[in-house]
KELUM-353576 format. One line per field, with one value per residue (C-alpha): x, y, z. Coordinates in nm, 3 decimals, padded with zeros to 5 digits, always signed. Example, Ala and Ser with C-alpha at 12.3 -4.5 7.8 and 13.67 -1.06 7.14 Angstrom:
2
u <- (+01.230	+01.367)
v <- (-00.450	-00.106)
w <- (+00.780	+00.714)
This chain:
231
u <- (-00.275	-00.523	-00.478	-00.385	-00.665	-00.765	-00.429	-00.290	-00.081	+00.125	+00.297	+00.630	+00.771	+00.631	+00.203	+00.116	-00.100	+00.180	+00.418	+00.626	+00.742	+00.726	+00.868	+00.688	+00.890	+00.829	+00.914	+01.053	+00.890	+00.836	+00.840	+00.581	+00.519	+00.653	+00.994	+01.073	+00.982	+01.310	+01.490	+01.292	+01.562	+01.864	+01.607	+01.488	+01.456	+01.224	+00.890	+00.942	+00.651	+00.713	+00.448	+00.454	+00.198	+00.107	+00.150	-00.124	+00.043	+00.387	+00.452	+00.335	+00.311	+00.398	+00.611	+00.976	+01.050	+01.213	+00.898	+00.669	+00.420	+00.121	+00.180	+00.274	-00.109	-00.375	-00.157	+00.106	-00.169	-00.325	+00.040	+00.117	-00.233	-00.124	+00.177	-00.057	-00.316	-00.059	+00.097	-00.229	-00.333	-00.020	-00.084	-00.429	-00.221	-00.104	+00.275	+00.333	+00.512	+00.846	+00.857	+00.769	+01.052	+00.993	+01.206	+01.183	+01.405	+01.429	+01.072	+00.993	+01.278	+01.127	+00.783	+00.884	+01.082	+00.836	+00.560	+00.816	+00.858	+00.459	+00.422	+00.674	+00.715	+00.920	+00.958	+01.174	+01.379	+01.347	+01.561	+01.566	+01.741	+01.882	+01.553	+01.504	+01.220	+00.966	+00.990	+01.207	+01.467	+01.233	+00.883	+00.622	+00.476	+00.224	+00.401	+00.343	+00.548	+00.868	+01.162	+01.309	+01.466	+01.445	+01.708	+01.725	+01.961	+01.943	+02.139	+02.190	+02.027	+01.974	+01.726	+01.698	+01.511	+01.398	+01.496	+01.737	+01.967	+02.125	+02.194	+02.354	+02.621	+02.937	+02.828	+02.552	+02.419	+02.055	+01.952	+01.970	+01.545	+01.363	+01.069	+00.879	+01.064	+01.397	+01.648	+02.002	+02.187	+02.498	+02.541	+02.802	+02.780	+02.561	+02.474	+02.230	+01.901	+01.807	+01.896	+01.823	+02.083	+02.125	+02.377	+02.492	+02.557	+02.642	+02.464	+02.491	+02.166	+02.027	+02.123	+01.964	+02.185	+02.103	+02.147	+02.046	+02.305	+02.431	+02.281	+01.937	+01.928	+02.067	+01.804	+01.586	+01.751	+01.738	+01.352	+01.251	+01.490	+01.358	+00.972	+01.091	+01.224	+00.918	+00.647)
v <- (+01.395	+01.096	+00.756	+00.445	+00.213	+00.353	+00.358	+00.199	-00.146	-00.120	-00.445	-00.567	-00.895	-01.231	-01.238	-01.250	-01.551	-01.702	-01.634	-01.885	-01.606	-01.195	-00.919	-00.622	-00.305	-00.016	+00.357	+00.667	+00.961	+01.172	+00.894	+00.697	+00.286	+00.383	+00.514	+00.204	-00.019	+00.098	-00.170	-00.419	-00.490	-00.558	-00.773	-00.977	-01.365	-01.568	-01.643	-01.333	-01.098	-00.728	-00.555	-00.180	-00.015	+00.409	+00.596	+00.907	+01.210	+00.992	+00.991	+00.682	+00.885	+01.260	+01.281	+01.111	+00.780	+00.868	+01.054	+00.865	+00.668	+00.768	+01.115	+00.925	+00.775	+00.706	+00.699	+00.483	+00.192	+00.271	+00.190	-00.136	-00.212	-00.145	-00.326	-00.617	-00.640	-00.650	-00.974	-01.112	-01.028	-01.246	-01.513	-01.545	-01.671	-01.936	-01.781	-01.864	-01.624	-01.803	-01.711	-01.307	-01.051	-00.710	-00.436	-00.122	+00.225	+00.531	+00.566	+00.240	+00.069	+00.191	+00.075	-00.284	-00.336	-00.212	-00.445	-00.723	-00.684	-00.650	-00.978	-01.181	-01.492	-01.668	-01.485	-01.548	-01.238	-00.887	-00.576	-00.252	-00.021	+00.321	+00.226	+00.139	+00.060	+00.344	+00.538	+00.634	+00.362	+00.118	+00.171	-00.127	-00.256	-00.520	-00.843	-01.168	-01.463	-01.584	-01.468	-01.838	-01.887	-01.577	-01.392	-00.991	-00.712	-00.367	-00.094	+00.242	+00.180	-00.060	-00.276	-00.539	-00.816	-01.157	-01.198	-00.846	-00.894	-00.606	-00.551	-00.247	-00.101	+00.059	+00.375	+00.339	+00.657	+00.508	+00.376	+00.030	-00.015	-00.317	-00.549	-00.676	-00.802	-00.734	-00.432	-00.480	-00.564	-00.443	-00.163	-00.181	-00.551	-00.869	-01.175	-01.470	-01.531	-01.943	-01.924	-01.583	-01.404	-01.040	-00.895	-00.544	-00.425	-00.023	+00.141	+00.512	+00.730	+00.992	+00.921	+00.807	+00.553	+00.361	-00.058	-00.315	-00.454	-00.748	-00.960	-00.859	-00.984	-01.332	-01.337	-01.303	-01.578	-01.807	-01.724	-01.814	-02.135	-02.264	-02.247	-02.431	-02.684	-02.727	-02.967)
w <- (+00.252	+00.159	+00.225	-00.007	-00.051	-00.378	-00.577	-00.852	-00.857	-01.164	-01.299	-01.486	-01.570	-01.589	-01.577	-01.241	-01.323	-01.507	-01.248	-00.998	-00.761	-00.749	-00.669	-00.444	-00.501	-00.272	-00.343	-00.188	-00.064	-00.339	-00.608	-00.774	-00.891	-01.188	-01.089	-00.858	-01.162	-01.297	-01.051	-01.258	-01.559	-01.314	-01.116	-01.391	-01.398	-01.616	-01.432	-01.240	-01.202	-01.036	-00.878	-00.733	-00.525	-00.550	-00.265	-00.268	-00.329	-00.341	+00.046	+00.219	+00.523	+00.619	+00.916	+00.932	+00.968	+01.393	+01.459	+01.709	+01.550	+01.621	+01.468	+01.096	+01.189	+00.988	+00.711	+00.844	+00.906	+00.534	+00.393	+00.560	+00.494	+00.070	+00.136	+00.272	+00.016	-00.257	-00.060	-00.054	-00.437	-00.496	-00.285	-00.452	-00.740	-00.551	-00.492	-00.155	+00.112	+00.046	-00.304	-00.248	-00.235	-00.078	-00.167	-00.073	-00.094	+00.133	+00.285	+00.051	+00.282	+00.630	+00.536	+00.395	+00.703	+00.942	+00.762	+00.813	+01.170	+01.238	+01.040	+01.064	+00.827	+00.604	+00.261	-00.006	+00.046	+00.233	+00.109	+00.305	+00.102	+00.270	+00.561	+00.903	+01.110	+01.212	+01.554	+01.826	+01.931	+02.134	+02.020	+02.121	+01.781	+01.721	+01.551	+01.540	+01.364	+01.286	+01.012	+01.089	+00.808	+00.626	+00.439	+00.468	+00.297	+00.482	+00.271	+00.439	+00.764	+01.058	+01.153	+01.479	+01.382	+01.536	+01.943	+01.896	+01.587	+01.462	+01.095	+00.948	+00.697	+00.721	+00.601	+00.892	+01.053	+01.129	+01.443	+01.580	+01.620	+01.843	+01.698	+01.909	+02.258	+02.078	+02.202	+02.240	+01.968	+01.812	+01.510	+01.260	+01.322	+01.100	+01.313	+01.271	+01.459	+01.395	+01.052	+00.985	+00.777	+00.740	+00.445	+00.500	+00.201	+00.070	-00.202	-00.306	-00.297	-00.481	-00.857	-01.086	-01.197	-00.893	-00.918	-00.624	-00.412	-00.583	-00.365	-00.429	-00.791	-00.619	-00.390	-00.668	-00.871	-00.580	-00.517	-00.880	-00.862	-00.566	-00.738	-01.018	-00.818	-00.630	-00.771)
């Protein structure tokens, strides 16, 4: 398996240089750019641009997402890293964090959420869909930051975020995993952190007539609204 620096960044939507916010769409194992590009119609909003990194060999890294971390290494590092520079091609633009969703499905999910939780600020949106963060229940990570004021859908899996919030769905099944100093929290349960809202939401996998939660087109709505509000 080789790692991700080299790969392609394929595009959708508004211009990226034309663009008042974006939308960084992560796939599955065993998927491609292209694939997860297919969320892009139901996502839609003028001045919208979507932007999808390549995994090598489709698998952003080769273990599973419990496995300890350091055995998903170098590859889990080269990922994030993807998922880093593409934040920072966009910012380039001007697009600041606050107007950026990530989205990301099955191994797409546990990536974007494990990139949130090692950096930690306030973007426009966050969706985890069928995800969790990576490692055994408990595993120290680097992170640094605040989601004050963030807003966060996790489909299919669970995720504690921000001083030990706990977000999952009903369907559940995943672990409840700490960032940083967090632990605790409570599965099967939403709560707030600050003003730090997580949606559980449901979403059937593996078809191919797959569609967002509903709120992840409003998230996406209320991202490009609040850029053309701005001066």
């Amino acid at each position: 398996m080789t790692l991700h620096e080299h790969q392609p960044v394929l595009t959708a939507g508004e211009d990226l240089d034309d663009a008042r916010a974006a939308a960084i769409l992560i796939h599955g194992r065993g998927a491609d750019a292209e694939s997860i590009l297919t969320l892009a119609p139901g996502l839609e909003r003028p001045g919208l641009a979507f932007l999808a990194p390549q995994a090598a060999g489709g698998t952003w890294y080769p273990g599973r997402f419990l496995d300890p971390v350091e055995s998903n290494e170098p590859w889990l590092s080269s990922a994030l890293a993807a998922v880093g520079n593409v934040v920072g091609l966009v910012e380039e633009t001007g697009i600041p964090a606050e107007s950026i969703l990530l989205l990301g499905f099955s191994q797409g999910a546990c990536l974007v959420l494990e990139f949130l939780a090692r950096n930690a600020r306030r973007y426009g949106g966050v969706a985890g869909l069928s995800g969790s963060l990576i490692g055994p229940e408990g595993s120290p990570r680097p992170t640094t930051g605040s989601l004050e004021g963030g807003s966060a859908t996790v489909a299919g899996g669970s995720a504690t975020v921000d001083g030990g919030v706990s977000a999952t769905t009903a369907a559940g099944g995943a672990r409840s995993g700490g960032v940083g100093s967090g632990g605790g929290g409570s599965p099967g349960r939403s709560g707030t952190a600050g003003r730090t809202r997580f949606q559980p939401t449901r979403m059937r996998l593996g078809s191919s007539k797959t569609r967002p939660p509903k709120r992840v087109p409003r998230l996406a709505s209320q991202i490009v609204g609040h850029c053309a509000a701005s001066p």
